[in-house]
N, C-alpha and C positions, 0 to 999 in steps of 0.2 A: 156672114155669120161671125158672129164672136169666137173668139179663141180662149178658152180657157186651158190655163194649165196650174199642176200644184199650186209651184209659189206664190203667183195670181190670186189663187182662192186663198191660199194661207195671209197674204196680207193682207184679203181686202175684209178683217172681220169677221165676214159670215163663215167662219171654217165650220161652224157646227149646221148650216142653213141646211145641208145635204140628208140630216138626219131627219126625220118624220117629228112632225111636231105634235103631240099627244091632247085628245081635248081638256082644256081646263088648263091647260102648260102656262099661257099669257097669264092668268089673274094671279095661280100660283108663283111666277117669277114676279110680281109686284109684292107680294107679300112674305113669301122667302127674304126678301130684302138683296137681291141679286143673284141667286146661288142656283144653277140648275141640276136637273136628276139626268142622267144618261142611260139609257138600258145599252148595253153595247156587244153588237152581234158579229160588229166586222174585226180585222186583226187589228190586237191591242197595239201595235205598235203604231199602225196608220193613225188610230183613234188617240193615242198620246201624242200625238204631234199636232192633229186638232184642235183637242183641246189645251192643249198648253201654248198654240198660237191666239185662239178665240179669247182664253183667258188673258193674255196680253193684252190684247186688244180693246178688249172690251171693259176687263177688270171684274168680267163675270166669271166665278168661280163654279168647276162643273164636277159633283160628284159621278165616277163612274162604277157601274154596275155590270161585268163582264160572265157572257154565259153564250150560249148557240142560240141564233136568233127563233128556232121555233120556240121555244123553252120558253124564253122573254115577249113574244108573242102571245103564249098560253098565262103568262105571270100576267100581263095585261090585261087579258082577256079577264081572267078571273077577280084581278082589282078592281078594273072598270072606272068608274068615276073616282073612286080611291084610288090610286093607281101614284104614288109618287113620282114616277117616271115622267118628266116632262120631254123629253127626245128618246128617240128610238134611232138607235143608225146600226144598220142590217149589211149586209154582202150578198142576201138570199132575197128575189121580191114576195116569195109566194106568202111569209108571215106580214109582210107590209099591205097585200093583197087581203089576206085573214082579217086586221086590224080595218081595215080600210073599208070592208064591205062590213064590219059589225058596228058602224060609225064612231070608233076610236078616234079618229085620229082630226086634228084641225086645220083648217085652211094656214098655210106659213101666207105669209105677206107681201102683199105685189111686187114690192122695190125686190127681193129676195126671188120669186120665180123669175123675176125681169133677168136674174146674174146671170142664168143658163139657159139654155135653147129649149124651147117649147116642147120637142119632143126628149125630154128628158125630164121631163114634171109631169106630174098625173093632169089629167084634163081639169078636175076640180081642185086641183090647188093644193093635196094634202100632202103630196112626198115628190121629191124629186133626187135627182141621181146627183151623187156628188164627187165618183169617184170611177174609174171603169178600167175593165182589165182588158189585153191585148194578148191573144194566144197565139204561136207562130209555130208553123209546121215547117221544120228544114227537111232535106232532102237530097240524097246522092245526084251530082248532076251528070255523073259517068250511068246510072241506071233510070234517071226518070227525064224527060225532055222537057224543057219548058213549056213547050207545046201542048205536053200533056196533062200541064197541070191546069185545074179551075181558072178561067177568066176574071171570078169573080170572087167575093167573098160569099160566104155560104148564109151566113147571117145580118149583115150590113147594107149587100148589095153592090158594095164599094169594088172598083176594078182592082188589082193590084199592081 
């Protein structure tokens, strides 16, 4: 399995590939003249450091547009084919879900789901994960035994 980590993604370009690519995104970035729309659901902070590595990179220039990803899901839903947003990069999947079952959203591009592991992209091709958080339960080890604590991860499946 491939290893990805930040600065991995940050150098290799595709920093923004992680965000959901909106239908109509492709013809309007030929015609914009290189410039893209961002709707942006995740923390500003992670999302400035993407885009101003992608923008290096690439020399594509990204407007961004910051609000709570259901809001920005509903802005889309309601523009629709209008819709200036050409990426969508969320921290929540259910409005990526929303976008994704009213056919919003567009296939990103093979070399691009090829960067991360299969189970980390939708089956058809329209969003994949680009970012993932790690939640740790510490714990007194004079009151809990190791013994007694989960073998496994509750959600992953991973031993610890």
């Amino acid at each position: 399995m491939m290893a990805i980590n930040r600065r991995a993604l940050l150098r290799s370009g595709a920093a923004l590939a992680g965000a959901t690519l909106l239908a109509g995104a492709p013809r309007r970035l030929e015609a914009a003249g290189g410039t893209l729309t961002l709707y942006n659901g995740q923390h500003r902070a992670t999302t400035e450091a993407l885009v101003a590595a992608f923008a290096k990179a690439t020399g594509i220039q990204v407007t961004v547009r910051n609000a709570e990803s259901p809001e920005l899901a509903a802005q889309i839903t309601e523009e629709g084919e209008r819709s200036p947003a050409d990426l969508f990069y969320s921290e929540q999947s259910p409005p990526i879900a929303s976008l994704q079952e009213k056919g919003l959203l567009a296939k990103i591009d093979d070399a691009t789901l090829r960067a991360v592991p299969a189970k980390f992209a939708a089956k058809d091709g329209t969003w994949l994960g680009a970012s993932v958080r790690t939640r740790v339960v510490t714990y007194n080890k004079k009151m809990v035994a190791a013994a007694d604590l989960p073998n496994r991860s509750w959600n992953s499946g991973q031993r610890r």
